[in-house]
C-alpha positions as CSV (number, residue, x, y, z in Angstrom):
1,X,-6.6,-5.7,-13.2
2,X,-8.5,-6.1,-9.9
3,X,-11.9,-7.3,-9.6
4,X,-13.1,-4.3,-8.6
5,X,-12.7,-0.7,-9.5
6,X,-12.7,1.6,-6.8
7,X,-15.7,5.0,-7.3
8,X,-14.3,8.5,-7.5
9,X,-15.9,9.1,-3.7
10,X,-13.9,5.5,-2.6
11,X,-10.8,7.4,-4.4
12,X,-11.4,10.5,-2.2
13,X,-11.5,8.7,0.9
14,X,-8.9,6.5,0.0
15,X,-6.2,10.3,-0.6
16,X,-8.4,10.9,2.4
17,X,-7.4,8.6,4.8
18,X,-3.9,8.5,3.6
19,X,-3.4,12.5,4.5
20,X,-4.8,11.4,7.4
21,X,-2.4,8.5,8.4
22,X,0.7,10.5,7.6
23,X,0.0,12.9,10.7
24,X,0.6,9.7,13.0
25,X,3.6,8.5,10.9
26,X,6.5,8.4,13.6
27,X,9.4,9.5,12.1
28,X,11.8,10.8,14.2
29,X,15.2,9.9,12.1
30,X,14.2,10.6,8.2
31,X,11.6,13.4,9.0
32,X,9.9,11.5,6.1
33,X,5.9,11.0,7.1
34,X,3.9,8.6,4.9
35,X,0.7,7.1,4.9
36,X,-1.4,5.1,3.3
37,X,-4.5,3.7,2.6
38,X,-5.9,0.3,1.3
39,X,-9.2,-0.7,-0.1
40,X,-10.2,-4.3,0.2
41,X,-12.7,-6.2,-1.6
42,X,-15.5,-5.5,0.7
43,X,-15.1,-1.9,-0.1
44,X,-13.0,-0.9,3.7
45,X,-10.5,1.5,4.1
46,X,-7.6,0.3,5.9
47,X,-4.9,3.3,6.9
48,X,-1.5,2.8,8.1
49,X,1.7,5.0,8.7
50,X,5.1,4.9,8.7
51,X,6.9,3.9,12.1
52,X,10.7,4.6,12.3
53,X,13.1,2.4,15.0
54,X,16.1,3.8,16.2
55,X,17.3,0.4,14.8
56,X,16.9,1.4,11.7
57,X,16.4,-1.9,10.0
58,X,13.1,-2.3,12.2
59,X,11.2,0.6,10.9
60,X,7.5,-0.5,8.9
61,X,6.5,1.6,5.7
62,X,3.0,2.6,5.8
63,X,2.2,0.6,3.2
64,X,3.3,-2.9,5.3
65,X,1.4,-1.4,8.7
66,X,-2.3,-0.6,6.5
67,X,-1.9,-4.5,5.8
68,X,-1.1,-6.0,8.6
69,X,-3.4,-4.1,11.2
70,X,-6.0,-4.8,8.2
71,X,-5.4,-9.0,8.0
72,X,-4.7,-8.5,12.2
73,X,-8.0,-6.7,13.1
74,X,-10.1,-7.5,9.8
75,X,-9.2,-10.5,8.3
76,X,-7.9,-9.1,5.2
77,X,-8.3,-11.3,1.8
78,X,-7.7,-8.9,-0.8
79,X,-6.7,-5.4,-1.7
80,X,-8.1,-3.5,-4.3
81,X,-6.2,-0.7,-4.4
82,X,-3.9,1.2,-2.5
83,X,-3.4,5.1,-2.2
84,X,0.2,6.3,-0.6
85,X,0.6,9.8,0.3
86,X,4.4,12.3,0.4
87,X,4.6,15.3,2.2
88,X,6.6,16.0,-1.5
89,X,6.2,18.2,-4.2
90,X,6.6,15.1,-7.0
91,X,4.6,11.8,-5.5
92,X,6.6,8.6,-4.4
93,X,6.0,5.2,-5.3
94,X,5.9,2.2,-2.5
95,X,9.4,0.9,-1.9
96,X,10.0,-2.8,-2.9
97,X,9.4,-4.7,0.1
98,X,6.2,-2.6,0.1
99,X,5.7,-3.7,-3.3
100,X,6.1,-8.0,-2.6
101,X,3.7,-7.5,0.5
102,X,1.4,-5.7,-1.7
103,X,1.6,-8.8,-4.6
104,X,0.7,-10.7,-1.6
105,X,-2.5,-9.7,-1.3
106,X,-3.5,-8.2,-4.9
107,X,-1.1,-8.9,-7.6
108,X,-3.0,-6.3,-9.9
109,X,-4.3,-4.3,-7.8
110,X,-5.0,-0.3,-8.6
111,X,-1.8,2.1,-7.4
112,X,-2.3,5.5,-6.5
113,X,0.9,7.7,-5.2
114,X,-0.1,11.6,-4.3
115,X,1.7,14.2,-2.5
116,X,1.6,18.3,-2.0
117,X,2.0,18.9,-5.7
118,X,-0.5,18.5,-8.4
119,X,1.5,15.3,-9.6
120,X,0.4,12.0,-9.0
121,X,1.1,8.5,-10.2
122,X,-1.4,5.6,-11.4
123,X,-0.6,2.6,-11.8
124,X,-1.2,-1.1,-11.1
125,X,1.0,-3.0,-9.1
126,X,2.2,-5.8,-11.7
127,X,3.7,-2.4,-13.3
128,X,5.7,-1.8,-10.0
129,X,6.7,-5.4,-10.0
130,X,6.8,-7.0,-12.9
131,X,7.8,-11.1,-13.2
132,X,6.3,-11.2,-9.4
133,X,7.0,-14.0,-7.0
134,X,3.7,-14.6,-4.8
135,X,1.3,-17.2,-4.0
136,X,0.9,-18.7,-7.2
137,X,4.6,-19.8,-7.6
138,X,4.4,-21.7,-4.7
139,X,1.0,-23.5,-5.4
140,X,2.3,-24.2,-9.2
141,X,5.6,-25.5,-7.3
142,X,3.7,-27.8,-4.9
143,X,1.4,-29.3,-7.9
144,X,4.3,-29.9,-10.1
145,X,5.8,-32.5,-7.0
């Protein structure tokens, strides 16, 4: 469980700024807009969007742009939660890769997924991805040497 918990109004923002960030989602292939949001320790909202590549391989998930504009322009440490929004009727969970660069940066960290409908999912990510591989296994890896 993260350190923090975020307050209904940082929850609000959070759905908020993820609407928000699925308006700029370019997504000219899979018509599929997402966005995101991610709270960090110090209580900052970090938004990102989906960007397709007519390569498709090259496209970034919103959840993989909120984080690395956030570490880019912010120094980002640690995420608290993360709030991912689908132009859906039934809400959509971060794809795997998503998932790992999330563990990166908050291995328990508060999941929200919300769309159109009244569905949503909570969660934490060490649900999403259980038996991890982050940080940790390579420190533990480096001490046993």
């Amino acid at each position: 469980m993260p350190q923090h918990t975020p307050t209904p109004a940082q929850w609000a923002a959070l759905e908020q700024a993820a609407r928000d960030a699925a308006r700029r989602a370019y997504v000219p292939y899979s018509r599929f807009a997402v966005g995101a949001a991610i709270l960090d320790a110090q209580g900052q909202i970090h938004p990102g969007c989906n960007v397709e590549n007519a390569s498709y391989g090259l496209a970034n998930c919103a959840e993989r742009t909120a984080i690395y504009s956030a570490r880019v322009l912010h120094d980002l440490q640690e995420i608290v939660a993360v709030c991912v929004y689908t132009p859906t009727a039934t809400p959509t969970s971060p794809c795997g890769a998503c998932r790992q660069v999330l563990n990166e940066f908050g291995p328990g960290m508060l999941v929200r997924c919300i769309c159109d409908g009244s569905e949503r999912i909570d969660t934490t990510l060490d649900v999403l991805l259980p038996h991890a591989f982050g940080p940790k296994n390579l420190s533990d890896a480096a001490s046993s040497t």
